[in-house]
N, C-alpha and C positions, 0 to 999 in steps of 0.2 A: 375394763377399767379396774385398778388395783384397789378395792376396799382402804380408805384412809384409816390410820389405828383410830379406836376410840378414846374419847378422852374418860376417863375412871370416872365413879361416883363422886370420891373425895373433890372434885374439881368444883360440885355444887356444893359442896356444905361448906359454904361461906355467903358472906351478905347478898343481898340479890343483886346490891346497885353493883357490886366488885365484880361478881358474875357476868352480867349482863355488859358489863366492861370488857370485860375479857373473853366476850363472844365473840365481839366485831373481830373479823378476820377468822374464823373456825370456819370450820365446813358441817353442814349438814347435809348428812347421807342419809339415803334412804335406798332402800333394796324394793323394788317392786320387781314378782317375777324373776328373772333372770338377770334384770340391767339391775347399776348400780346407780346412782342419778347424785353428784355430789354439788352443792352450790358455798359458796363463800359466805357468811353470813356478813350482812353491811346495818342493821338497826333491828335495836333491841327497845324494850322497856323493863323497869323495875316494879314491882310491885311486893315493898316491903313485910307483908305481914299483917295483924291481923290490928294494928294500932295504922296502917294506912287506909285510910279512908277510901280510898279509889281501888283499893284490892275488894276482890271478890269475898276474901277471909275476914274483913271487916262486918260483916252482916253474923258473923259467928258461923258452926261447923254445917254443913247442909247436905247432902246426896250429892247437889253438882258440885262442891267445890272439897267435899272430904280428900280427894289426893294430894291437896295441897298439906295437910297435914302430917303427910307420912312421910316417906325417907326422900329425901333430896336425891336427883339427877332422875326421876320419874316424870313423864308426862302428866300434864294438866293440861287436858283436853276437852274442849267445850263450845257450844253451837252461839252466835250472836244472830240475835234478830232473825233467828229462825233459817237462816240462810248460809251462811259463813262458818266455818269454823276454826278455830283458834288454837293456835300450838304453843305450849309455854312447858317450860321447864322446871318443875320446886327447886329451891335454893334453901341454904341455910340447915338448922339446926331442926329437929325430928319434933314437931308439934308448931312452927315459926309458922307454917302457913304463907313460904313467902315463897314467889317466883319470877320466871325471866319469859315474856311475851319477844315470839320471833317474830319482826313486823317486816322484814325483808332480808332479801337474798341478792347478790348481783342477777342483774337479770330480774328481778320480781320486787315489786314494792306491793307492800302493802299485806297485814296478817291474812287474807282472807285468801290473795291471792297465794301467796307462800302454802298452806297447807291445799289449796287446790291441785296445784302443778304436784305438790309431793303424794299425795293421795293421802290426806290426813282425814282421819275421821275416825268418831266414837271407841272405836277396835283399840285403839292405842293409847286410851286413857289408864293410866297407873299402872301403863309401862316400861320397865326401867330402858332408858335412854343408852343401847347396848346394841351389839351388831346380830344380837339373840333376837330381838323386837322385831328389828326390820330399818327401824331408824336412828340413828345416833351422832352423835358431837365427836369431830375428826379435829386435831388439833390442824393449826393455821400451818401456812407453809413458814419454813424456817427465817426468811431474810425477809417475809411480811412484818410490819410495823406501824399498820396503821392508823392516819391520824384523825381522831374521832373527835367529835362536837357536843357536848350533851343542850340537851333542850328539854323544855318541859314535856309529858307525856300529852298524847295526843286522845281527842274525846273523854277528860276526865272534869270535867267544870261540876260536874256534881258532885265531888269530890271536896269542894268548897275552896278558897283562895290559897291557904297554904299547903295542900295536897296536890289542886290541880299546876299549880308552878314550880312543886320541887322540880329539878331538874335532872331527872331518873330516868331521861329516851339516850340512847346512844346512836349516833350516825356517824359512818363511816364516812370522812369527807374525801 
């Protein structure tokens, strides 16, 4: 299979929710080994920065969550509930702390499942999002256009009422 281009750094230094908008329909590639393993990306979430309460940057800077503060189109990579582990992308401006959570792929719903199938784990945290890594963001096929739904993020209620219902998830419908 032909390695789709990647999409540049500059793609992420802009807000998370535009970002995260204009994932739906990309390709995320991943090189494991010899194969190239490309999927469509179909749902995203936002997680604005360190003034959103349901981001991880909100508790301030910490060990697990320092990459979020460094240069945007780098992985932020990190384990849930001891079991899972989660792929997200910094966005934005170099200290924003903001990012884009991949919650699915065609073919795979679900962040836990997405970084399984792709062999995501720890290794690739404050990695820049490049065909050097192993994994990165292919731009969408040319005559794709598709049409997304936004909804509130998913498992964010502690977030409080007007964090947990901004409407920051993208689905590709």
């Amino acid at each position: 299979m032909k390695q789709p281009q990647a999409i540049g750094a500059e793609f992420f230094e802009r807000p998370a929710a535009r970002v995260a908008r204009d994932l739906i329909g990309a390709q995320l590639v991943r090189r494991l080994d010899q194969r190239i393993l490309s999927f469509r990306i179909t749902e995203t979430e936002a997680y604005e920065g360190v003034h959103d309460l349901a981001s991880h940057s909100s508790r301030g800077r910490t060990a697990r969550n320092e990459v979020m503060f460094g240069p945007a189109g780098h992985f932020y990579i990190y384990r849930i509930y001891g079991l899972h582990w989660m792929l997200n992308v910094v966005t934005g401006k170099l200290g924003e702390a903001a990012a884009v959570l991949i919650r699915g792929v065609e073919g795979i719903s679900g962040p836990g499942r997405v970084a399984l199938a792709l062999g995501i784990e720890a290794s690739l945290r404050g990695m820049p999002a490049s065909p050097a890594s192993g994994l990165w963001f292919g731009y969408p096929e040319q005559n794709d256009k598709p049409k997304i739904k936004r909804t509130p993020r998913i498992g964010v209620d502690y977030a409080g009422p007007i964090w947990a219902n901004k409407k920051l998830r993208f689905v590709r419908i």
